[in-house]
mmCIF file of the C-alpha atoms, coordinates in Angstrom:
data_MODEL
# 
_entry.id   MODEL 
# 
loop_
_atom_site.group_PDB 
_atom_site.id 
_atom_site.type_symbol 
_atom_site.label_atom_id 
_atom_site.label_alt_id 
_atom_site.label_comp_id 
_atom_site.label_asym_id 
_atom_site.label_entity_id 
_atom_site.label_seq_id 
_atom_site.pdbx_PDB_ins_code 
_atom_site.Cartn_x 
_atom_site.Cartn_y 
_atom_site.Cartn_z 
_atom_site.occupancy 
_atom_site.B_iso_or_equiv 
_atom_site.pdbx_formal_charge 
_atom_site.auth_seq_id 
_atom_site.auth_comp_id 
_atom_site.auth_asym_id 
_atom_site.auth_atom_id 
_atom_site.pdbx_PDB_model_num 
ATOM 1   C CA . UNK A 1 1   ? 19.948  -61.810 -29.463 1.00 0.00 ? 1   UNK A CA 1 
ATOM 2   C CA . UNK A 1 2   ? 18.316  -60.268 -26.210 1.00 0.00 ? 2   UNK A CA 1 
ATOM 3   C CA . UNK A 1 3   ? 14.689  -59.036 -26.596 1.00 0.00 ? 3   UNK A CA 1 
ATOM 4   C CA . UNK A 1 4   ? 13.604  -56.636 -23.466 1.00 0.00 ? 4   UNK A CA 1 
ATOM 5   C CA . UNK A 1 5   ? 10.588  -54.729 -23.329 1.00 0.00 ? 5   UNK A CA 1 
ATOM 6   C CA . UNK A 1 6   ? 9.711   -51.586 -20.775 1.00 0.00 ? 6   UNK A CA 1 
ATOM 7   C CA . UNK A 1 7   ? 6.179   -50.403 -20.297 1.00 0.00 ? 7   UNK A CA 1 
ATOM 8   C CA . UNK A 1 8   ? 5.795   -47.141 -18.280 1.00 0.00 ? 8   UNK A CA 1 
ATOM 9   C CA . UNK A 1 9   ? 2.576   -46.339 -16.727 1.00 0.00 ? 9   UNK A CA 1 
ATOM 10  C CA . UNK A 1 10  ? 1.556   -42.798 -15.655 1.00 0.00 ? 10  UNK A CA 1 
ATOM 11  C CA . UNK A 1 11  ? -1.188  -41.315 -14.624 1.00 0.00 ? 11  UNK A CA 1 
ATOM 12  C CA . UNK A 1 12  ? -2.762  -38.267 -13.447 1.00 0.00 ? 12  UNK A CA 1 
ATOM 13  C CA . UNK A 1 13  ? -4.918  -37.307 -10.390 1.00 0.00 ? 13  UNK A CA 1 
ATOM 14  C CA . UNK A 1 14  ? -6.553  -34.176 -10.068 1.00 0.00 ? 14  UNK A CA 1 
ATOM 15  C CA . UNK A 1 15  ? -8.404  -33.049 -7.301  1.00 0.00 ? 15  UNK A CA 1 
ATOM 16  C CA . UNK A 1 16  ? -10.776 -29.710 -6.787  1.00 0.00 ? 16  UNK A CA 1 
ATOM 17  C CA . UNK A 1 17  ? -10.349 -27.217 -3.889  1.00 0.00 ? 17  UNK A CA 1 
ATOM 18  C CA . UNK A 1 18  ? -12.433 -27.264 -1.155  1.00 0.00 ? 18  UNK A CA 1 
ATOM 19  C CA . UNK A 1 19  ? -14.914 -24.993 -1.335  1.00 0.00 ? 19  UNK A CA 1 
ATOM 20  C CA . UNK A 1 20  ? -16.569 -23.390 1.391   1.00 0.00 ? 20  UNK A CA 1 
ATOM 21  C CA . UNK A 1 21  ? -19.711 -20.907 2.654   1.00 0.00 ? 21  UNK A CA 1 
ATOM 22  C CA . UNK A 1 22  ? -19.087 -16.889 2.989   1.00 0.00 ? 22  UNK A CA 1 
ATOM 23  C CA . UNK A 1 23  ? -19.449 -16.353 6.624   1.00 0.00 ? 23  UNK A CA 1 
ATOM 24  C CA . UNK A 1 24  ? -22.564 -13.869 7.254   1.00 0.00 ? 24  UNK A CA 1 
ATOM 25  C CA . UNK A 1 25  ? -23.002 -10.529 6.189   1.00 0.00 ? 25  UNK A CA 1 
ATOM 26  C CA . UNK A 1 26  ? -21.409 -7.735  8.806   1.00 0.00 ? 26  UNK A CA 1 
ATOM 27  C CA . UNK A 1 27  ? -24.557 -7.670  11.170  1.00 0.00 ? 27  UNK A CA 1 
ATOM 28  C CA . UNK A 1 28  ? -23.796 -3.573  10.946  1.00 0.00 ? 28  UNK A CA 1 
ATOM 29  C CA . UNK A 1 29  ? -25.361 -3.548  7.951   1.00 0.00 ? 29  UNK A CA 1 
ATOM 30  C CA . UNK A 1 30  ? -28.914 -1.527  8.383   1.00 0.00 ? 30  UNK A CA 1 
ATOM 31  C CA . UNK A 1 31  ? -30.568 -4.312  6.528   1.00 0.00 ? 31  UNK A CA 1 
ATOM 32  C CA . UNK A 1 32  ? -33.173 -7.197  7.021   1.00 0.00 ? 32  UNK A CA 1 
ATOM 33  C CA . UNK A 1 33  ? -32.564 -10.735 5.777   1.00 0.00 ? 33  UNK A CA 1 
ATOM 34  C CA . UNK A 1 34  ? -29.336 -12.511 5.003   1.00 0.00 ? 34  UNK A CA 1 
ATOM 35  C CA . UNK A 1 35  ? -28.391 -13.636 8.131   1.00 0.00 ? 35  UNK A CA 1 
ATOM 36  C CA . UNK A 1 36  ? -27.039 -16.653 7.544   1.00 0.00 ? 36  UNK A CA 1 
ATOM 37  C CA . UNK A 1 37  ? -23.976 -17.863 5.798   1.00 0.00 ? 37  UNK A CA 1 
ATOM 38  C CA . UNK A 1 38  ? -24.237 -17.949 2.088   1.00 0.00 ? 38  UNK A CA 1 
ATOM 39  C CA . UNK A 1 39  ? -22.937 -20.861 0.061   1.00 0.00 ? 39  UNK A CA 1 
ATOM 40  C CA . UNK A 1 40  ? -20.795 -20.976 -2.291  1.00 0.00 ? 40  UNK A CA 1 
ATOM 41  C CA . UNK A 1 41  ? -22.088 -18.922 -5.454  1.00 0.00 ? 41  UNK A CA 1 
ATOM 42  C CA . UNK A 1 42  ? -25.114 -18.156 -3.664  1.00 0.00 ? 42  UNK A CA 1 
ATOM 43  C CA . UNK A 1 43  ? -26.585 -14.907 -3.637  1.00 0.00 ? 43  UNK A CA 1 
ATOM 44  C CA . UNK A 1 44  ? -29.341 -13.628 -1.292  1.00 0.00 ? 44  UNK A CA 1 
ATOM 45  C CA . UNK A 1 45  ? -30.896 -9.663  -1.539  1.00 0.00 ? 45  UNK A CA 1 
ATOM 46  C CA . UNK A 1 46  ? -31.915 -8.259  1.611   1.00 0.00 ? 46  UNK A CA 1 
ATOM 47  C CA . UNK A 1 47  ? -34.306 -4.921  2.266   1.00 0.00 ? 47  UNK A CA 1 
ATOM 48  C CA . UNK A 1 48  ? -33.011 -2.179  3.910   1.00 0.00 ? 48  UNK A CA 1 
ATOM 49  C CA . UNK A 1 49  ? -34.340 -0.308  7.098   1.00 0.00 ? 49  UNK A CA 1 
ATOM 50  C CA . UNK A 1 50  ? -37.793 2.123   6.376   1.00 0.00 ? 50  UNK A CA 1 
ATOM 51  C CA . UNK A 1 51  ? -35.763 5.126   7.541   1.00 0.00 ? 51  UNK A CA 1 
ATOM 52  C CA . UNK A 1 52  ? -34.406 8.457   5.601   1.00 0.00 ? 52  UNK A CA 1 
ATOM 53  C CA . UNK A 1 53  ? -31.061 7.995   6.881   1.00 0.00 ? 53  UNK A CA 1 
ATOM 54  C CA . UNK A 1 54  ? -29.964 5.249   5.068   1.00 0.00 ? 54  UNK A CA 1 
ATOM 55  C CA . UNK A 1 55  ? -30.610 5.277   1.021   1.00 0.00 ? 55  UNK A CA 1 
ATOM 56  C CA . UNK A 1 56  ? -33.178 3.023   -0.355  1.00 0.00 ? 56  UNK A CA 1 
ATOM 57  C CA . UNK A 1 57  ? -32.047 0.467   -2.676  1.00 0.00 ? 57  UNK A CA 1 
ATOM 58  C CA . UNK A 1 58  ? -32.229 -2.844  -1.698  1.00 0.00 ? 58  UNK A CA 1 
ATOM 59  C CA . UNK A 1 59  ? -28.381 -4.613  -1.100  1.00 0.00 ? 59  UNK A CA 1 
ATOM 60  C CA . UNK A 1 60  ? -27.466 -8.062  -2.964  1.00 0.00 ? 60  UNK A CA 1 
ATOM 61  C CA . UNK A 1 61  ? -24.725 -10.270 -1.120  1.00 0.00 ? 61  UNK A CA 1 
ATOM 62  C CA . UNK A 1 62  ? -22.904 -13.006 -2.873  1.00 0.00 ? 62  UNK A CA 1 
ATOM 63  C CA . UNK A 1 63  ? -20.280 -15.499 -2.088  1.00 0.00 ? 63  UNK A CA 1 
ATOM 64  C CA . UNK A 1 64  ? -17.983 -16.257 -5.479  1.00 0.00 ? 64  UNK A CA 1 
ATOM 65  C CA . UNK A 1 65  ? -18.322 -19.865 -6.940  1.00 0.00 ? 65  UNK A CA 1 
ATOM 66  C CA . UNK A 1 66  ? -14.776 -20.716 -6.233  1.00 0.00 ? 66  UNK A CA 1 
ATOM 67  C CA . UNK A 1 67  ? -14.636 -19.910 -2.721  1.00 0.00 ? 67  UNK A CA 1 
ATOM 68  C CA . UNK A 1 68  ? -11.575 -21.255 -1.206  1.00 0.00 ? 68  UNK A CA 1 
ATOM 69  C CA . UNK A 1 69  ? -11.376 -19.254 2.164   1.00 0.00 ? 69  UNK A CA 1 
ATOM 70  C CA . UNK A 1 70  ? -13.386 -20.237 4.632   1.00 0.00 ? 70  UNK A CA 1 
ATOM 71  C CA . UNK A 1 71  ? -13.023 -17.060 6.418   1.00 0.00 ? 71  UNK A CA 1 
ATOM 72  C CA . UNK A 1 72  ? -14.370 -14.720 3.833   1.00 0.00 ? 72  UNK A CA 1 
ATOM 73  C CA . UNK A 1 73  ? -17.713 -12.480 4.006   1.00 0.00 ? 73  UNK A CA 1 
ATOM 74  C CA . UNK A 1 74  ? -19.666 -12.349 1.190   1.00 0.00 ? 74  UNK A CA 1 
ATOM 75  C CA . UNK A 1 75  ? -19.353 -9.470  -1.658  1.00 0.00 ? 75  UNK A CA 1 
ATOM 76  C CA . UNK A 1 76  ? -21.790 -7.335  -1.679  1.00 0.00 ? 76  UNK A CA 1 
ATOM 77  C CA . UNK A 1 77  ? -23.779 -4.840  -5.084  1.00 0.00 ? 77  UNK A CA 1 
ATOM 78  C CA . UNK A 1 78  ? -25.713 -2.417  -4.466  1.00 0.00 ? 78  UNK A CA 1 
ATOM 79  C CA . UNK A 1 79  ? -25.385 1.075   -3.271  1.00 0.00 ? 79  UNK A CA 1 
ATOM 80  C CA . UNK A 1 80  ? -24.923 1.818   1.148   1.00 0.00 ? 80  UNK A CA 1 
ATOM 81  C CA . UNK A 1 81  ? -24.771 5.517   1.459   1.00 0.00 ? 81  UNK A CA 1 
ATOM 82  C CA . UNK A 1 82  ? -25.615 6.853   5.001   1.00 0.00 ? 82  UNK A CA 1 
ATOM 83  C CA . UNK A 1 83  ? -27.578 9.939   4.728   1.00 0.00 ? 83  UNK A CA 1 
ATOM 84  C CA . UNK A 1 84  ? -27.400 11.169  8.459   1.00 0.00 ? 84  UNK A CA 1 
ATOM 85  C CA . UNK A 1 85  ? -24.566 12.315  10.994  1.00 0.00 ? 85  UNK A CA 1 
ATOM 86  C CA . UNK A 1 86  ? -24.752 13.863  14.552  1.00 0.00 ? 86  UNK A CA 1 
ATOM 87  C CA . UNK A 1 87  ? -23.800 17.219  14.373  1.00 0.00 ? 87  UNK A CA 1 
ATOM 88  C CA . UNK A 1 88  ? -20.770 19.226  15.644  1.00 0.00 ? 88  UNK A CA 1 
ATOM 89  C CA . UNK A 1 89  ? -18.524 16.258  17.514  1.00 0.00 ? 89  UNK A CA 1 
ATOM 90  C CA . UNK A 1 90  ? -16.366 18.399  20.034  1.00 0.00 ? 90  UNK A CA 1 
ATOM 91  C CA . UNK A 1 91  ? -13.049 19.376  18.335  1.00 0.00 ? 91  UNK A CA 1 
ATOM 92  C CA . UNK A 1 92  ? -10.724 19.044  21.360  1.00 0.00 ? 92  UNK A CA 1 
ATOM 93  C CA . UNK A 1 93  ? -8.531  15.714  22.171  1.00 0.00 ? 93  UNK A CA 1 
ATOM 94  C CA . UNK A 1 94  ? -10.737 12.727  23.905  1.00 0.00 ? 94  UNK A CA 1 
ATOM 95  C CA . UNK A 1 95  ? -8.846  12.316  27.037  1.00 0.00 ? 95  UNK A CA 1 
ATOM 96  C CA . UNK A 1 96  ? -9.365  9.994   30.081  1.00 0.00 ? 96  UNK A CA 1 
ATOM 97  C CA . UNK A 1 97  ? -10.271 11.599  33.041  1.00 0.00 ? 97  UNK A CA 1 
ATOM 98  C CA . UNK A 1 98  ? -10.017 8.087   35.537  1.00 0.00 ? 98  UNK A CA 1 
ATOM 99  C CA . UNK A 1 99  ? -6.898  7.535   36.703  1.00 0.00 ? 99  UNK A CA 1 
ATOM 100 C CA . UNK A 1 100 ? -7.509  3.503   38.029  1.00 0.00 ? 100 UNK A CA 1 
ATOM 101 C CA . UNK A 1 101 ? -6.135  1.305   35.433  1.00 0.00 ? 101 UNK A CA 1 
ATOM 102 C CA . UNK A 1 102 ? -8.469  -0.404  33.206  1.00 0.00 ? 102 UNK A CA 1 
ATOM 103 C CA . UNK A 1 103 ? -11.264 2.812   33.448  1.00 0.00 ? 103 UNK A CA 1 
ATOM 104 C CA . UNK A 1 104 ? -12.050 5.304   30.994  1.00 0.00 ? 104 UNK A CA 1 
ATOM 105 C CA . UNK A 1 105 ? -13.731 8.017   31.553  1.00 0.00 ? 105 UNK A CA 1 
ATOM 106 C CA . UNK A 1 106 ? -14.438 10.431  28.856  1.00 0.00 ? 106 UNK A CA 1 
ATOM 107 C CA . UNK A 1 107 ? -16.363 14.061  27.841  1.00 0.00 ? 107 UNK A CA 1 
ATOM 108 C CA . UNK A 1 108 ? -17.821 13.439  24.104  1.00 0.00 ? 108 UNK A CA 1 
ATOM 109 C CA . UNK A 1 109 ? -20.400 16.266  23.054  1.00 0.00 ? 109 UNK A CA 1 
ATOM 110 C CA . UNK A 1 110 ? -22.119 15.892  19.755  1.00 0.00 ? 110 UNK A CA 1 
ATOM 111 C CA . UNK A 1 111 ? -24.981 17.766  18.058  1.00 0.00 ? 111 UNK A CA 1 
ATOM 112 C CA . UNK A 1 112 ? -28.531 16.225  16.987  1.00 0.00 ? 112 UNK A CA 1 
ATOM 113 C CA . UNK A 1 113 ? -28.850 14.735  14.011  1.00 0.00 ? 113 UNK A CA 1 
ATOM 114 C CA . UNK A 1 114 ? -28.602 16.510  10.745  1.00 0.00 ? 114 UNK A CA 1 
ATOM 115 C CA . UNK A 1 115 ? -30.127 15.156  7.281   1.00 0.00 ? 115 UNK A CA 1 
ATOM 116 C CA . UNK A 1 116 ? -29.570 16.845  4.012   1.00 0.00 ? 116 UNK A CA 1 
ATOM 117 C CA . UNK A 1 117 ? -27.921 20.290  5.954   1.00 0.00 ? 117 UNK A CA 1 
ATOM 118 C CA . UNK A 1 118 ? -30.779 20.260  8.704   1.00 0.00 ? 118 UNK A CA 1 
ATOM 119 C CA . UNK A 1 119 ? -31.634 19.099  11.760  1.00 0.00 ? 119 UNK A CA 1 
ATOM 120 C CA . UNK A 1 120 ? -34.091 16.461  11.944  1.00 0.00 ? 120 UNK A CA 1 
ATOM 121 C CA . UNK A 1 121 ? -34.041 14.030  14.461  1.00 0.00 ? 121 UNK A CA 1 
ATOM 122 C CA . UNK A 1 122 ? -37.568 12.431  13.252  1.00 0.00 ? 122 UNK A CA 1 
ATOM 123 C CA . UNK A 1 123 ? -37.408 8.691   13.757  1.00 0.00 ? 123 UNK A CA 1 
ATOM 124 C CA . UNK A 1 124 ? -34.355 8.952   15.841  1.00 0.00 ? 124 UNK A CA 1 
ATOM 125 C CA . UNK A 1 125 ? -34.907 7.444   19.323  1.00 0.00 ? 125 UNK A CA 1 
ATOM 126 C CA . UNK A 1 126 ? -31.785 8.185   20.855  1.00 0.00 ? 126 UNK A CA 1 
ATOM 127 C CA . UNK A 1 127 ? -28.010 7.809   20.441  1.00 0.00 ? 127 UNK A CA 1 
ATOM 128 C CA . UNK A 1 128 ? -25.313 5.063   21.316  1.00 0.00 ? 128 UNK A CA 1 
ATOM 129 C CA . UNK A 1 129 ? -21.828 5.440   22.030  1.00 0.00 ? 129 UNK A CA 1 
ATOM 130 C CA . UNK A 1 130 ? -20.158 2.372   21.379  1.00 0.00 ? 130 UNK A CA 1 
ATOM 131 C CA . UNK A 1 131 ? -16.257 1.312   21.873  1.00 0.00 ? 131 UNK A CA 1 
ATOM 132 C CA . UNK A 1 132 ? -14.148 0.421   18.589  1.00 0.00 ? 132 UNK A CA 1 
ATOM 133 C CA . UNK A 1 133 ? -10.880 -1.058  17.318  1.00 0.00 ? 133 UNK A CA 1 
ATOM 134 C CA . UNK A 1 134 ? -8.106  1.079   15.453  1.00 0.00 ? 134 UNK A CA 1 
ATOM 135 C CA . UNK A 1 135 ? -10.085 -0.265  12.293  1.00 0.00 ? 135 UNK A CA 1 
ATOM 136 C CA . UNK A 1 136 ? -13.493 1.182   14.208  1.00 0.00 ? 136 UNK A CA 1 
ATOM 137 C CA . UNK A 1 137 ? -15.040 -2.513  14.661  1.00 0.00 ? 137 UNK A CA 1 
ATOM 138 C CA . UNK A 1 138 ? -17.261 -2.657  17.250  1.00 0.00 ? 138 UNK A CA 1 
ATOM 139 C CA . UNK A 1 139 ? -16.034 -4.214  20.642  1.00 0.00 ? 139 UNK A CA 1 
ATOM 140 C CA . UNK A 1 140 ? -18.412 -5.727  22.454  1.00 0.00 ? 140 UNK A CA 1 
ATOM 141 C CA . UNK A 1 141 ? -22.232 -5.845  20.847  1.00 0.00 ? 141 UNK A CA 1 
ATOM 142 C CA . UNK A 1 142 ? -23.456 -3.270  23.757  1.00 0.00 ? 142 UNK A CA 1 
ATOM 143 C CA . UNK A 1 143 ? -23.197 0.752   23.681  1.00 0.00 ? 143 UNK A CA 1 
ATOM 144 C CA . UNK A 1 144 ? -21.046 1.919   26.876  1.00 0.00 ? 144 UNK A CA 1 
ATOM 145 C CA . UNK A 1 145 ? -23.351 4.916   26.936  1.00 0.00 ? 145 UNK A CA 1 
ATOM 146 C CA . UNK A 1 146 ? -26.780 6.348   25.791  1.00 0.00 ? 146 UNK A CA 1 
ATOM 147 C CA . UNK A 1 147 ? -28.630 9.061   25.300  1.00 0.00 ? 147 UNK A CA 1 
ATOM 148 C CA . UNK A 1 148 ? -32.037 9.966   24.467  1.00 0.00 ? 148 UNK A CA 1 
ATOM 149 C CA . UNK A 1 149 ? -33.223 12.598  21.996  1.00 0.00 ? 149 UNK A CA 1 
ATOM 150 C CA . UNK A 1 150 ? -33.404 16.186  23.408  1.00 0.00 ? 150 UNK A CA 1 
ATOM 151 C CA . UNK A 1 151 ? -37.017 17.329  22.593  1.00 0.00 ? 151 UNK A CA 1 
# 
């Protein structure tokens, strides 16, 4: 008689995801505080601006716990309404009037401000006309044109 014996041996590794930081808040945000990137499952509330234009509760941004994408901004609670819009953007086409390639020139008339139906252009400085994606992101962190508030 033969006698053999087999012994099998398994195991198991597991390993956890990395897991990174939310990048920083959109820096459009009329807010102050939570600059920085956030952790993951870390939560910081920021104050919004002291102005009528933007409503008042304070906004609470949070990366999830199990944040896997290192490219992801934070989510964020709270309510962001904006309460103020210039008034009466021109209704014809925007169309270049420079004809050298890689200039723009363009006409864009707009109203003051209006709040709530009126105009009130209290706290408002002046205006900013800035250049934008498809997606309207900002190109560039510096308006192409300004204007100051007609008295």
């Amino acid at each position: 008689t033969t006698v053999s014996s087999t012994t099998t041996t398994s195991s198991t590794t597991t390993t956890s995801p990395r897991l990174y930081n939310c990048r920083s808040r959109c820096s459009r945000f009329p807010v102050t505080g939570c600059d920085s990137a956030l952790p993951s499952g870390g939560q910081c509330t920021a104050a919004k601006l002291d102005t009528h234009c933007v409503s008042s509760e304070p906004l609470t941004f949070m990366c999830p716990t199990w944040n896997v994408n290192p490219l992801r901004g934070p989510n964020m609670m709270g309510e962001y309404r904006l309460l103020c819009q210039v008034c009466g953007l021109a209704p014809w086409p925007l169309v270049d009037l420079d004809p050298r390639q890689g200039w723009l020139q363009l006409d864009v008339q707009f109203g003051p401000n209006m709040y709530e139906g009126q105009v009130l252009e209290d706290g408002i400085s002046g205006y900013a006309v800035f250049m934008t994606d498809q997606s309207g992101r900002r190109l560039g962190g510096q308006p192409v044109a300004t204007g100051n508030v007609q008295q």
